[in-house]
PAZAPA-4460 file (N, C-alpha, C; in steps of 0.05 Angstrom, whole numbers, plus 32768, in hexadecimal, padded with zeros to 4 digits):
% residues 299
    n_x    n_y    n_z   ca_x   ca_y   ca_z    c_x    c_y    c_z   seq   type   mol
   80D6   81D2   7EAB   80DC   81D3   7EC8   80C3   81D3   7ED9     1      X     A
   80AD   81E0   7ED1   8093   81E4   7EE4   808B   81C7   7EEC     2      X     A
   808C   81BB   7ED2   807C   8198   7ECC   808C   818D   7EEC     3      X     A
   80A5   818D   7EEB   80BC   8181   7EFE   80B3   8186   7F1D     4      X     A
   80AF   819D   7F16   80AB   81AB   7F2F   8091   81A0   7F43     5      X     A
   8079   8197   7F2C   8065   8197   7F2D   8065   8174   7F36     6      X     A
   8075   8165   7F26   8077   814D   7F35   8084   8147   7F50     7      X     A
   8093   8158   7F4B   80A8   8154   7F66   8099   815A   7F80     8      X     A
   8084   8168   7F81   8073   8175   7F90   805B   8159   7F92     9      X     A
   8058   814F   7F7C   8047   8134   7F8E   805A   811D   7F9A    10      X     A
   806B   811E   7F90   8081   8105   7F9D   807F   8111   7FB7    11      X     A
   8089   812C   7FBC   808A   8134   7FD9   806C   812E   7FE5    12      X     A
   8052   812F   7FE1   8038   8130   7FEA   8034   8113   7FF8    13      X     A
   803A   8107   7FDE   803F   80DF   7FE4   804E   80DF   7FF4    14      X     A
   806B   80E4   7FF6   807C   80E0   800E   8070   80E2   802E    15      X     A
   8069   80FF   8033   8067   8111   8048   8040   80F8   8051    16      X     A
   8035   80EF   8043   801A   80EB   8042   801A   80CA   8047    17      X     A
   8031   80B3   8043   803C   80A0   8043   804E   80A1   8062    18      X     A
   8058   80B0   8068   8064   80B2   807E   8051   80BD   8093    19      X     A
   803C   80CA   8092   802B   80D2   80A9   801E   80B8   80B4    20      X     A
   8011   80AA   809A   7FFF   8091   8098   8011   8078   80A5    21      X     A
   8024   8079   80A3   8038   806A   80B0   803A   806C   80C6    22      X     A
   803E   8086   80D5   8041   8088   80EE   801E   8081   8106    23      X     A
   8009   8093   80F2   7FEF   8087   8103   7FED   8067   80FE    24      X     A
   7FFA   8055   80EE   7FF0   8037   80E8   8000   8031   80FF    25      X     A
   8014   8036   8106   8028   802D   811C   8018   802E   8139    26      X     A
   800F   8049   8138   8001   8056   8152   7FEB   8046   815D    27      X     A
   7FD7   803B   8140   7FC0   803A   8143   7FB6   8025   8138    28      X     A
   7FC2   801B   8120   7FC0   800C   8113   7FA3   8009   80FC    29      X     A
   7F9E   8028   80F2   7F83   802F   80E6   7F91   8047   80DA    30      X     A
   7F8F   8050   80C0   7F94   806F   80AF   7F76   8070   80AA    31      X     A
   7F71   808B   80AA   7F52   8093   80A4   7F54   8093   8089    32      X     A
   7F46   808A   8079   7F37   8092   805B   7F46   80B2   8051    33      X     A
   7F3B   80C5   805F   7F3F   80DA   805A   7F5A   80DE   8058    34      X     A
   7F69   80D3   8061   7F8F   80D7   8061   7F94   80D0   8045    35      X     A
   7F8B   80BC   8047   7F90   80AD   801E   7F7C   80C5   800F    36      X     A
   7F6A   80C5   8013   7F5D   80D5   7FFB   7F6D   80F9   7FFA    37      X     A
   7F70   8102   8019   7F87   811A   800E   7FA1   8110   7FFA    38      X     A
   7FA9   80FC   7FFD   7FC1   80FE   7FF2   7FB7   80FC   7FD4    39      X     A
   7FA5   80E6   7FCB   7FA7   80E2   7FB1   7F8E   80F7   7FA1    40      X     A
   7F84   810B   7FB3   7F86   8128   7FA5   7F8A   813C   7F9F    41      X     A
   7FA1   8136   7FB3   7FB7   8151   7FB0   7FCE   8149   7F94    42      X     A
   7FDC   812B   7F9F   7FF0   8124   7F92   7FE7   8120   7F73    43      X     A
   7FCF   8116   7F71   7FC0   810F   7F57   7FB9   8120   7F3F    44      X     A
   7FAA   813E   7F56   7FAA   8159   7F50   7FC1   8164   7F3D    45      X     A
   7FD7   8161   7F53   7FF2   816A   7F47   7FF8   815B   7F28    46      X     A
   7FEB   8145   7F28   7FF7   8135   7F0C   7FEB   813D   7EFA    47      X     A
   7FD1   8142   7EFE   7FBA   8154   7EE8   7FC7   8169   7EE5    48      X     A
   7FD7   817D   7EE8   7FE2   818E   7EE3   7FF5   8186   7EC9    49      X     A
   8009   8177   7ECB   801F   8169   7EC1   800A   815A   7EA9    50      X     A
   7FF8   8145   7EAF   7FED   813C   7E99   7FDF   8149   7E7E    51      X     A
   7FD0   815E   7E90   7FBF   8178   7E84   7FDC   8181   7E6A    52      X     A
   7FE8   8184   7E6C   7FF9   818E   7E5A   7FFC   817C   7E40    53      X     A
   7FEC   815D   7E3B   7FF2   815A   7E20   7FD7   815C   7E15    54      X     A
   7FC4   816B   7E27   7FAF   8176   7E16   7F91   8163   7E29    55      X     A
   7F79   816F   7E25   7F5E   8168   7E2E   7F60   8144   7E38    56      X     A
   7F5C   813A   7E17   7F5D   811D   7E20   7F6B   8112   7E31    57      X     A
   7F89   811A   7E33   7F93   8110   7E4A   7F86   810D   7E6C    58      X     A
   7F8A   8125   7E65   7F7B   8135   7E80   7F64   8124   7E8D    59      X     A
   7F52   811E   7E74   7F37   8116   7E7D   7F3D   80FF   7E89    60      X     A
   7F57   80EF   7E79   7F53   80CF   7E7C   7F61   80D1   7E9C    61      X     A
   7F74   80E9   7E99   7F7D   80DD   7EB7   7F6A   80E3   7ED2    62      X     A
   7F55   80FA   7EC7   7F3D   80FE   7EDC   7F2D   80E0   7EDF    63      X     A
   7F36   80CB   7ECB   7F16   80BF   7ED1   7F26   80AF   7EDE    64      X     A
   7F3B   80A2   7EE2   7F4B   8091   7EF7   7F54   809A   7F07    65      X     A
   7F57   80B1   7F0B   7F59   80C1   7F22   7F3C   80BA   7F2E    66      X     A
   7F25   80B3   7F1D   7F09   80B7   7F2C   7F0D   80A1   7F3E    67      X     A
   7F1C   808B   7F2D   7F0E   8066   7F37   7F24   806D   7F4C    68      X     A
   7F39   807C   7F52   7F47   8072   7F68   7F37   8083   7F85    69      X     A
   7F28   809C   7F79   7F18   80AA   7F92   7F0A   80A2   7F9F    70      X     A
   7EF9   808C   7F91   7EDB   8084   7F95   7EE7   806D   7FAF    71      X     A
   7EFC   805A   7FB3   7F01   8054   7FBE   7F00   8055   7FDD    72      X     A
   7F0B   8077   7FE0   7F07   807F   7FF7   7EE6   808D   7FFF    73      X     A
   7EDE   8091   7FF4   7EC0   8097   7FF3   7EA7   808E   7FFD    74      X     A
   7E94   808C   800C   7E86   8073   801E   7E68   807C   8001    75      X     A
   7E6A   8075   7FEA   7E55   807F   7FDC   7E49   805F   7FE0    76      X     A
   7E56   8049   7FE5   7E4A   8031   7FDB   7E34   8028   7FF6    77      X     A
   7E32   8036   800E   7E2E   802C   8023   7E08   8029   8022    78      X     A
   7DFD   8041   801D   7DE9   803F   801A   7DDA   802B   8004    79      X     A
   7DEB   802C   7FEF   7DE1   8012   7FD7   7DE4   7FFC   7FE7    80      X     A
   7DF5   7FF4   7FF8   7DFE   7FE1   7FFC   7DED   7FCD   8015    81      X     A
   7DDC   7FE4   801B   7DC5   7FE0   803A   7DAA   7FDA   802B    82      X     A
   7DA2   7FD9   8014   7D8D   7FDB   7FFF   7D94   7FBF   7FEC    83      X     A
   7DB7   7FC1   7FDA   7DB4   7FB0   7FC3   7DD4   7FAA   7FD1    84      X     A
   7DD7   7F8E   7FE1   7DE6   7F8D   7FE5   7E05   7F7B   7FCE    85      X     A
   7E02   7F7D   7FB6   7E0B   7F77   7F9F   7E11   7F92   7F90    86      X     A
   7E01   7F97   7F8C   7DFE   7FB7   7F7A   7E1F   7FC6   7F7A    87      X     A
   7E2A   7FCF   7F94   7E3D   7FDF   7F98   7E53   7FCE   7F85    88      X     A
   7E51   7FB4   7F88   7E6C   7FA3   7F7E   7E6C   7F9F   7F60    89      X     A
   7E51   7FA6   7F55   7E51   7FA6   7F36   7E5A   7FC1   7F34    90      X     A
   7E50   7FD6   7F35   7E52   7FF0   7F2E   7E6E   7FFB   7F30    91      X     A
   7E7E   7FF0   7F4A   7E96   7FEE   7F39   7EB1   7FE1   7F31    92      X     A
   7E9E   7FCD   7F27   7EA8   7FB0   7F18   7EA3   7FC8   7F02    93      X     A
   7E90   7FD4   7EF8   7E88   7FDA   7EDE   7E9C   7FF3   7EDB    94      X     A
   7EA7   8006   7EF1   7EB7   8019   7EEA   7ED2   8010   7EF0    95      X     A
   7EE0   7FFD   7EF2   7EEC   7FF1   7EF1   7EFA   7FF9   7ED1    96      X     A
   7ED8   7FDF   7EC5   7EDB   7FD2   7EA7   7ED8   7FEB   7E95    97      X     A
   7ECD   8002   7E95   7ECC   801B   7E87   7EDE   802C   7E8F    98      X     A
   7EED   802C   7EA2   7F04   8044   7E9C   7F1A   8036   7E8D    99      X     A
   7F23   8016   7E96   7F37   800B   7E7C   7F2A   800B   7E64   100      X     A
   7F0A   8001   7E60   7F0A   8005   7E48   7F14   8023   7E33   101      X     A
   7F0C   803B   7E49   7F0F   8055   7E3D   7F30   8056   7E38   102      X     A
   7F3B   8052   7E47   7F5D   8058   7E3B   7F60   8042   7E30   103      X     A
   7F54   8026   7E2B   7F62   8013   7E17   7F55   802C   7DF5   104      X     A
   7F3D   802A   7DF5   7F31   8040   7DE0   7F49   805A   7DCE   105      X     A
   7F4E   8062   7DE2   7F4E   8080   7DE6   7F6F   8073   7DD8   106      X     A
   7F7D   8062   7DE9   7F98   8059   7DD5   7F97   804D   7DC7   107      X     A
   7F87   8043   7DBB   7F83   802D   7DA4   7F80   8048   7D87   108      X     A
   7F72   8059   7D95   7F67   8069   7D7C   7F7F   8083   7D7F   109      X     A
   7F7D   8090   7D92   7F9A   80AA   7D8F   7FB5   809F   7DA2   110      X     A
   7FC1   8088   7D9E   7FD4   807D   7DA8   7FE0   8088   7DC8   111      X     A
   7FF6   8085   7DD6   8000   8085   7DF1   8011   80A1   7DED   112      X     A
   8007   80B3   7E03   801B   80D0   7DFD   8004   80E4   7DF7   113      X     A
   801B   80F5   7DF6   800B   8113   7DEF   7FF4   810D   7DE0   114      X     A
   7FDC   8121   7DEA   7FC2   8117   7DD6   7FB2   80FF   7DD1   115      X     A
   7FC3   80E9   7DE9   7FB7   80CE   7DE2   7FB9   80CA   7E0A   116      X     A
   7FBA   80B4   7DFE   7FBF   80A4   7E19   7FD0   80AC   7E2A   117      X     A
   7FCE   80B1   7E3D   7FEA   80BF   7E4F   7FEF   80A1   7E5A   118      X     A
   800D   80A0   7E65   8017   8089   7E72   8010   808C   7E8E   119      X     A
   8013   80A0   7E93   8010   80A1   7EB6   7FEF   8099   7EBE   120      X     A
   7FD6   80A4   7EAA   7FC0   8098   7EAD   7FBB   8067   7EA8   121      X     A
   7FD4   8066   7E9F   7FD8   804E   7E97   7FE8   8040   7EB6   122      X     A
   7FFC   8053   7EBA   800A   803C   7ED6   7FF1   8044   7EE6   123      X     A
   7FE4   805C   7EF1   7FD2   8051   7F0C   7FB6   8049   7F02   124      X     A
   7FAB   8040   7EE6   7F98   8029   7EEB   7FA9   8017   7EEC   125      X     A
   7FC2   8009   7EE1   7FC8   7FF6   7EEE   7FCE   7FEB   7F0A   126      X     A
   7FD1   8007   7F11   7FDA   8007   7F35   7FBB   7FF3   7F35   127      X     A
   7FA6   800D   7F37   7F90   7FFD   7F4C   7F88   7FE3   7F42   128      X     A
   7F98   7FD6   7F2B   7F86   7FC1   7F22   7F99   7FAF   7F3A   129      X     A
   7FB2   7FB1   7F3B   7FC9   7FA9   7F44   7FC2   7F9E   7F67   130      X     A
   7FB4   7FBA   7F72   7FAF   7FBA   7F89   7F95   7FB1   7F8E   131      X     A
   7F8E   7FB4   7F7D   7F66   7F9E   7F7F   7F73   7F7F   7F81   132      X     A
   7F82   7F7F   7F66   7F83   7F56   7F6C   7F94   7F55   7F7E   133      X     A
   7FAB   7F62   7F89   7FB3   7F54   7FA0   7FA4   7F4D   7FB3   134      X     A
   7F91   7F62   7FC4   7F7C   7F6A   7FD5   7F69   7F4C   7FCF   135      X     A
   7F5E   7F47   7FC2   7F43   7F3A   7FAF   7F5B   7F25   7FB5   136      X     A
   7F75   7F19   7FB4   7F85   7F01   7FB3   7F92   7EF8   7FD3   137      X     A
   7F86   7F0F   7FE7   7F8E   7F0C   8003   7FA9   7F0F   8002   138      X     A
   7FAE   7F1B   7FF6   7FD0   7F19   7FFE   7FDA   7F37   7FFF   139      X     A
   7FC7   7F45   800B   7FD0   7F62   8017   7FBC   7F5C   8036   140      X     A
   7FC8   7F68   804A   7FB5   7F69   805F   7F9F   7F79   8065   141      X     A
   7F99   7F87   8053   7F7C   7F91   8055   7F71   7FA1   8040   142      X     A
   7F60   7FB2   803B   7F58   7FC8   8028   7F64   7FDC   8025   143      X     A
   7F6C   7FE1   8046   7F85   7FF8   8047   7F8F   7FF9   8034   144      X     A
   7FA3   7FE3   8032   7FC5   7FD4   802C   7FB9   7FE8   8009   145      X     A
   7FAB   7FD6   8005   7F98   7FD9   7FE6   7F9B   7FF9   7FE3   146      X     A
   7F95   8000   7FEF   7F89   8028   7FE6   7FA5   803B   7FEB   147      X     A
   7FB6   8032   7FFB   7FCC   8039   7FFF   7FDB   8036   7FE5   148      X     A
   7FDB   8020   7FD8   7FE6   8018   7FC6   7FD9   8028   7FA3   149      X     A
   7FC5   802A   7FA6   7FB3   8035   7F96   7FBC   8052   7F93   150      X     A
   7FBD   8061   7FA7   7FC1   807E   7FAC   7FE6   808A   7FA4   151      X     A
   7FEF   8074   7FAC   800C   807C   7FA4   8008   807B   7F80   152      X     A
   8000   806E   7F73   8002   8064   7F59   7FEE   8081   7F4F   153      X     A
   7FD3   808A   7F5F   7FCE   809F   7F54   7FDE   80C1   7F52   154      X     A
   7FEE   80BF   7F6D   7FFA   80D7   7F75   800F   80DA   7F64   155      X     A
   8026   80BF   7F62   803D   80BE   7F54   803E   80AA   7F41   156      X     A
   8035   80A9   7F26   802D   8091   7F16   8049   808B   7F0D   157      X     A
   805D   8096   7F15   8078   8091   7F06   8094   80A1   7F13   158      X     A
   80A1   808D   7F1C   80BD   8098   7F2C   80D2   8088   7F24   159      X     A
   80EA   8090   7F10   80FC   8085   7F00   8119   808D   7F0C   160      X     A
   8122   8077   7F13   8145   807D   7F21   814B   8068   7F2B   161      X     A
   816B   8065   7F1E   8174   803E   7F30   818E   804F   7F3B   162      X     A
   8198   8036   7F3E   81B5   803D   7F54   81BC   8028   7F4E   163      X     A
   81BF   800E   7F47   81D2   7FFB   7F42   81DD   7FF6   7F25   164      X     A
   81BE   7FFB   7F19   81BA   7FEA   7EFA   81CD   7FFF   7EE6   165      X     A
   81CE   7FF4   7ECD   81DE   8003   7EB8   81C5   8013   7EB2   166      X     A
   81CF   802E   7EA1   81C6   803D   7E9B   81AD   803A   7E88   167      X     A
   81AE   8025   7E77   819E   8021   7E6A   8189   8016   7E72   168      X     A
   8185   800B   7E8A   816E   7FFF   7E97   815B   8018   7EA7   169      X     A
   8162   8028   7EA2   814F   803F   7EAA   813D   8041   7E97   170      X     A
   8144   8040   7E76   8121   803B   7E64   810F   8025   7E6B   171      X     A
   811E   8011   7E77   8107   7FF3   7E81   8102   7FFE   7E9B   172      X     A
   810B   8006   7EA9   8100   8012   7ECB   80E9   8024   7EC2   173      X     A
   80E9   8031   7EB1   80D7   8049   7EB5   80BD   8045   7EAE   174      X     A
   80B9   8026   7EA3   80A3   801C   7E9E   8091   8014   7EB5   175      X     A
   80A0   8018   7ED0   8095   8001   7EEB   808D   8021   7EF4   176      X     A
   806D   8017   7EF5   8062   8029   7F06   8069   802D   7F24   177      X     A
   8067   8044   7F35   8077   8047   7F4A   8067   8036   7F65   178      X     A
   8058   802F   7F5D   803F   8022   7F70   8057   8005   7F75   179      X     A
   8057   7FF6   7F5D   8065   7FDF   7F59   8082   7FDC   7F67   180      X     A
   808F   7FFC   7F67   80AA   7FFF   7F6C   80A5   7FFF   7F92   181      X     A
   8094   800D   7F94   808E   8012   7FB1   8085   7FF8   7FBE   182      X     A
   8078   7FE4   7FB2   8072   7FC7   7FBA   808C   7FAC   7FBD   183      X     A
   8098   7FBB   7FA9   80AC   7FA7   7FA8   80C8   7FBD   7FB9   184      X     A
   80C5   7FD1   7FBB   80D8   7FDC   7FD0   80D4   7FCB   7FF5   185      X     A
   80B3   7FD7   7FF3   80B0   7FCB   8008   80B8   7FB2   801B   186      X     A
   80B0   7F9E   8002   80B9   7F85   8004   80D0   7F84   800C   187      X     A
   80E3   7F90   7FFE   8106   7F8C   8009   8107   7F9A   8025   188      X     A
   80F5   7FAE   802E   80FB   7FBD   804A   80F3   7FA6   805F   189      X     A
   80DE   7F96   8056   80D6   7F84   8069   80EB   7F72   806F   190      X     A
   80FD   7F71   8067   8115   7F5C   8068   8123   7F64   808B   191      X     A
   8116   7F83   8086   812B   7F8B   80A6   811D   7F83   80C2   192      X     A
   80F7   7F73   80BA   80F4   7F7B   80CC   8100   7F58   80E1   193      X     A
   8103   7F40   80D5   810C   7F30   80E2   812C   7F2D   80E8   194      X     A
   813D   7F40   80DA   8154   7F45   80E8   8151   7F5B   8105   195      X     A
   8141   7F6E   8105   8140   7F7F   811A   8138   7F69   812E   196      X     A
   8120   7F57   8120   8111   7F48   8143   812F   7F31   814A   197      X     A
   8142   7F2A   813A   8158   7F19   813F   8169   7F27   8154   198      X     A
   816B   7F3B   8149   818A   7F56   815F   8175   7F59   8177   199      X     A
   8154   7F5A   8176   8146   7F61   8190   8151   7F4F   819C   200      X     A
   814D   7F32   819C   8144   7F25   81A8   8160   7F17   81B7   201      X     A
   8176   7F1E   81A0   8198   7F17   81AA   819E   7F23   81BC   202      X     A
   818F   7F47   81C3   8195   7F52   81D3   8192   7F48   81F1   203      X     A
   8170   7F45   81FF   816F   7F38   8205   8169   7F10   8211   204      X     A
   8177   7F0F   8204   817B   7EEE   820E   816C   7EE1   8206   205      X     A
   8152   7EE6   81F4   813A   7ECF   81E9   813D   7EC4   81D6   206      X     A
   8139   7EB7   81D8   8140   7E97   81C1   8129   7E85   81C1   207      X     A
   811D   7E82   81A3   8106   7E74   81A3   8108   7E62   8188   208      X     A
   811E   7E61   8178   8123   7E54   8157   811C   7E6A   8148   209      X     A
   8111   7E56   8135   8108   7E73   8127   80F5   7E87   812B   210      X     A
   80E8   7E84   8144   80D1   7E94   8150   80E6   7EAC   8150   211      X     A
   8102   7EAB   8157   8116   7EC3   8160   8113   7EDB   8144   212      X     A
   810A   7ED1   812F   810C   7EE5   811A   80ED   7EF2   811A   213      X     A
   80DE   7EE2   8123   80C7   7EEB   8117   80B4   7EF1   8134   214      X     A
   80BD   7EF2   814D   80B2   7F07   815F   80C2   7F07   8174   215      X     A
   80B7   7F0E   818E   80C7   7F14   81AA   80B0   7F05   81BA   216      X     A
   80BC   7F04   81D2   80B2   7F05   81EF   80A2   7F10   81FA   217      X     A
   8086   7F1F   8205   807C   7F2A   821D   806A   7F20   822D   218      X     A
   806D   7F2E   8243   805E   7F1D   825C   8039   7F1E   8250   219      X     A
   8029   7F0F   8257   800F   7F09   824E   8003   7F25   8258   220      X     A
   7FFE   7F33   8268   7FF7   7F4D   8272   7FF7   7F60   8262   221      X     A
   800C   7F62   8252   8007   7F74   8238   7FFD   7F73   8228   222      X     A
   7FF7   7F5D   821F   7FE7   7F55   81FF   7FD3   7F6B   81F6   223      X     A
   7FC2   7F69   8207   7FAD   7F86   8205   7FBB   7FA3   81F4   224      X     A
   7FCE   7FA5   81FC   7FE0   7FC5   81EB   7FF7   7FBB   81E0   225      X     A
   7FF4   7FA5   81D4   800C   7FAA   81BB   7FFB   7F9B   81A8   226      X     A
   8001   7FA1   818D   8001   7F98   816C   8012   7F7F   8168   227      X     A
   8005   7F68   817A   8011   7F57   8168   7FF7   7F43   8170   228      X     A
   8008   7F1C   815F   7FFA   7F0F   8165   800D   7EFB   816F   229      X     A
   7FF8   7EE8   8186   800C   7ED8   8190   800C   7EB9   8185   230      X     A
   8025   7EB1   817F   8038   7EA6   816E   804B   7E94   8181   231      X     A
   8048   7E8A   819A   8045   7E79   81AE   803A   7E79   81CA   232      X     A
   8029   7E6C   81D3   8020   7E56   81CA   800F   7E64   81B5   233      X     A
   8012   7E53   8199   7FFE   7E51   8187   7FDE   7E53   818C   234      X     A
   7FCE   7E69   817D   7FBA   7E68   8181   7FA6   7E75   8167   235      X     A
   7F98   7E60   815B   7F92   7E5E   8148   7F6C   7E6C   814F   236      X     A
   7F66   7E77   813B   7F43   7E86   8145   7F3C   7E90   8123   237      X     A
   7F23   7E86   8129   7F0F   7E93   810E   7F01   7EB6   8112   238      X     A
   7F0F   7EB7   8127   7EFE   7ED4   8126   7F0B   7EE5   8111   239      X     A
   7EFB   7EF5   8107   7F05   7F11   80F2   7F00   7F29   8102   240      X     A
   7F16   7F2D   80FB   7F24   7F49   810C   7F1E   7F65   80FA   241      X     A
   7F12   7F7A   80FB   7F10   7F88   80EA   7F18   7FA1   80F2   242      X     A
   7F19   7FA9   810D   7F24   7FBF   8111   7F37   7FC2   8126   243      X     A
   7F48   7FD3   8132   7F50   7FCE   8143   7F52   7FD0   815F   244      X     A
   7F3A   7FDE   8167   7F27   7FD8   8181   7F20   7FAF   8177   245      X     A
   7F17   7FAF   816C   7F15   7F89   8168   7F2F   7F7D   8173   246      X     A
   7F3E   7F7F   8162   7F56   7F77   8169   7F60   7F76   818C   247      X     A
   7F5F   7F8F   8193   7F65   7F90   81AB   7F5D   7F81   81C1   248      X     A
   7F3F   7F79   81BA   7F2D   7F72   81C9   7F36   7F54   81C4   249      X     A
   7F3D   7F45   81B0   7F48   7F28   81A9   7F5C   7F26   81BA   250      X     A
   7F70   7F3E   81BC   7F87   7F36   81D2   7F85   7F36   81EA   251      X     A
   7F6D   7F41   81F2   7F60   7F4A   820C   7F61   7F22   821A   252      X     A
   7F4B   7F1E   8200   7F3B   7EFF   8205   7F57   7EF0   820C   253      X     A
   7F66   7EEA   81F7   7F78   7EDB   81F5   7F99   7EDE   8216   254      X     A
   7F97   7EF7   8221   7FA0   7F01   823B   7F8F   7EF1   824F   255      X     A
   7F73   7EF0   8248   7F6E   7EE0   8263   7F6F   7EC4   8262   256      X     A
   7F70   7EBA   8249   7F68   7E9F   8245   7F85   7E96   8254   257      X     A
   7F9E   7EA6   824E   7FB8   7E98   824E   7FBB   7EA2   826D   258      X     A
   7FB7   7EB5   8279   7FB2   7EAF   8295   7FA2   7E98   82A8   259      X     A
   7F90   7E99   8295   7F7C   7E83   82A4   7F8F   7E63   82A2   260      X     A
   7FA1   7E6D   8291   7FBA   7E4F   828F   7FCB   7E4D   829E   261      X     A
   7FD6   7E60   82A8   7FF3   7E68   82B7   8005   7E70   82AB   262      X     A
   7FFF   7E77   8291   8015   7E7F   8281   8019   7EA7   8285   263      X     A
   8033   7EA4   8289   803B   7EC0   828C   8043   7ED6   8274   264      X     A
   804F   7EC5   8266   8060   7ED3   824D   8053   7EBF   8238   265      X     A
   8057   7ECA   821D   8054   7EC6   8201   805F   7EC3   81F6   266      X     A
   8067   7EBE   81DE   8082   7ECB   81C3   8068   7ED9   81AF   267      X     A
   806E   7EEE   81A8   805D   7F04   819A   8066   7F06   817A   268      X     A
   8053   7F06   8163   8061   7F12   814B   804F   7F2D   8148   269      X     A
   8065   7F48   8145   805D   7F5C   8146   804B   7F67   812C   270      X     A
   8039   7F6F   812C   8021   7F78   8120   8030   7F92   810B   271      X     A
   803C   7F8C   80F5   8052   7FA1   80E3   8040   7FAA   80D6   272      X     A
   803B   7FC7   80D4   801B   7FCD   80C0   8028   7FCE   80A5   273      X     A
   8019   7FCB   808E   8029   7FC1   8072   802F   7FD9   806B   274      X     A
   8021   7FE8   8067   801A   8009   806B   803D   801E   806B   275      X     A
   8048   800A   808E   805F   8024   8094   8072   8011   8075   276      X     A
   8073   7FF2   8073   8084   7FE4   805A   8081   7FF6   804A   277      X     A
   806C   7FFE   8048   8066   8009   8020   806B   8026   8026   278      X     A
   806E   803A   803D   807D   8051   8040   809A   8048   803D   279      X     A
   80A8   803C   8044   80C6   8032   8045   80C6   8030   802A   280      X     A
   80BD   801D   801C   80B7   8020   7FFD   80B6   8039   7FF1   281      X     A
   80A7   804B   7FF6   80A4   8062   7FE3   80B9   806A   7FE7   282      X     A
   80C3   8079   8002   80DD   808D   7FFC   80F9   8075   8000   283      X     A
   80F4   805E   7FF7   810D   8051   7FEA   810A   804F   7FC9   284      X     A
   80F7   8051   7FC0   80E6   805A   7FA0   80F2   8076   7F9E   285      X     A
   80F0   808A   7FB3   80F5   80A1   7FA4   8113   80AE   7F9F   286      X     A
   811F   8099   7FB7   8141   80A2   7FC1   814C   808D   7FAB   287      X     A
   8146   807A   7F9D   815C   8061   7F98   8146   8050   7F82   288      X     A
   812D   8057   7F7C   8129   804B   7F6B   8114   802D   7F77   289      X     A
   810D   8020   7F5F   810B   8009   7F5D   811E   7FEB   7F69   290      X     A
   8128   7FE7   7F7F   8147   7FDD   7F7E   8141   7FBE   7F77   291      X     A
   812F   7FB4   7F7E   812E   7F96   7F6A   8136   7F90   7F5C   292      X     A
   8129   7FA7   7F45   8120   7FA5   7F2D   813F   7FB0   7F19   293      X     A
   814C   7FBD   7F2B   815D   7FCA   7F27   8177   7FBA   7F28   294      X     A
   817A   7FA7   7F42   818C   7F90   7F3E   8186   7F7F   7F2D   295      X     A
   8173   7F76   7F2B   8174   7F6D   7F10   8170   7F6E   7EF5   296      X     A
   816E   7F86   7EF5   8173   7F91   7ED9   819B   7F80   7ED2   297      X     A
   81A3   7F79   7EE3   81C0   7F6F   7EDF   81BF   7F54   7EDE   298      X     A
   81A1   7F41   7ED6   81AD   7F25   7ED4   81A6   7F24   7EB8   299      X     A
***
């Protein structure tokens, strides 16, 4: 019962720590470093507890991927990086390649489980390997997206429960790290957000094709204070946006240019931080499971 207790208590950490981060991305569109690194050493903490129980080695292995997911949030690379501006990207390329080497080792020689390899040290290096190549493949929107993703897989390396599938698909579910479940939860939450902009826009009277699913209307005067980008008239720019004072300042430019046209209004696609997706994800991971994975556990 303690073990239970003890997990249940990082699921809650991840939750409560996923939903704050959600609400400042909305606000602000920036979570501090420090928000992710409380969570994934409290929630992580809590797992060392639970791991610690099939003895030292475990323990250790899950301290040292617990390390590669800390270092993340950490500004140790900044100063190498003003000196040897390569250096930071080997070093950990190289801890990367030595903490899998140490749990490929460590299970090769005292196998997966008590005294060997723990699994939960196994789903969150996969998390971060998971969340590096997406990140490294552009197909998350930032580093954030990446460490967010990283941190859940350290806090909660494993959350097992369906609601559709037969019973026996809970030994194949339990293999999907919760990082994966929370990614692919996500994904299905995002489904609501171009039906919501459809009922917006039915409400009032805007009609644009398919622009109607995928943003709204506002007058050019606003651009400056809202999170989005504008998505008619089309406007295409090489600038890199990196924070969101930048950002602001792009909508600033782009407000006068379209004044300087006569244009009054826009059609907008709203700026969705991936962040609140992958909160919707977790506590649909923790209420209902995997549900993808879970419908189809039935083909």
């Amino acid at each position: 019962m303690p073990l239970v207790d003890v997990n249940s208590a990082a699921i809650g950490v991840l939750l409560v720590g996923f939903v704050v981060a959600a609400a400042i991305d909305l606000r602000t569109r920036e979570v501090d470093d420090r928000l992710w690194l409380a969570i994934v050493l409290v929630g992580g903490g809590l797992q060392a507890v639970t791991v610690a129980s099939g003895g030292a080695v475990p323990l250790v292995l899950w301290l040292l991927v617990l390390a590669l997911v800390v270092q993340h949030f950490l500004p140790w690379d900044e100063a190498l990086a003003r000196r040897f501006p390569a250096l930071p990207g080997f070093l950990e390329l190289g801890a990367y390649v030595a903490v899998g080497a140490g749990l490929a080792l460590v299970g090769w020689r005292l196998g997966i489980g008590p005294g060997g390899l723990p699994p939960d040290a196994i789903a969150a290096y996969a998390t971060v390997l998971i969340a590096r190549g997406l990140f490294e493949a552009n197909l998350l929107y930032g580093g954030a997206d990446a460490k967010a993703i990283m941190v859940a897989g350290a806090a909660v390396p494993f959350v097992t429960s369906v609601v559709f599938a037969p019973r026996a698909a809970v030994g194949i579910l339990s293999f999907y790290p919760f990082a994966i479940t929370l990614l692919m939860n996500g994904a299905l939450a995002a489904i609501a957000v171009p039906v919501a902009l459809f009922f917006r826009n039915a409400r009032h009277g805007d009609w644009n094709g398919v622009k109607t699913f995928t943003g709204y209307p506002i007058p050019v005067d606003e651009l400056p204070n809202r999170f989005v980008w504008v998505s008619d008239p089309t406007f295409r720019r090489e600038e890199d946006v990196e924070t969101a004072e930048e950002d602001r300042k792009l909508r600033e430019r782009l407000r006068d240019e379209l004044k300087a046209k006569g244009v009054g209004a826009v059609w907008v696609t709203p700026q969705i931080p991936f962040v609140v997706l992958l909160a919707a994800g977790a506590v649909l991971g923790v209420l209902f499971g995997n549900l993808l994975a879970d419908a189809f556990s039935f083909l």
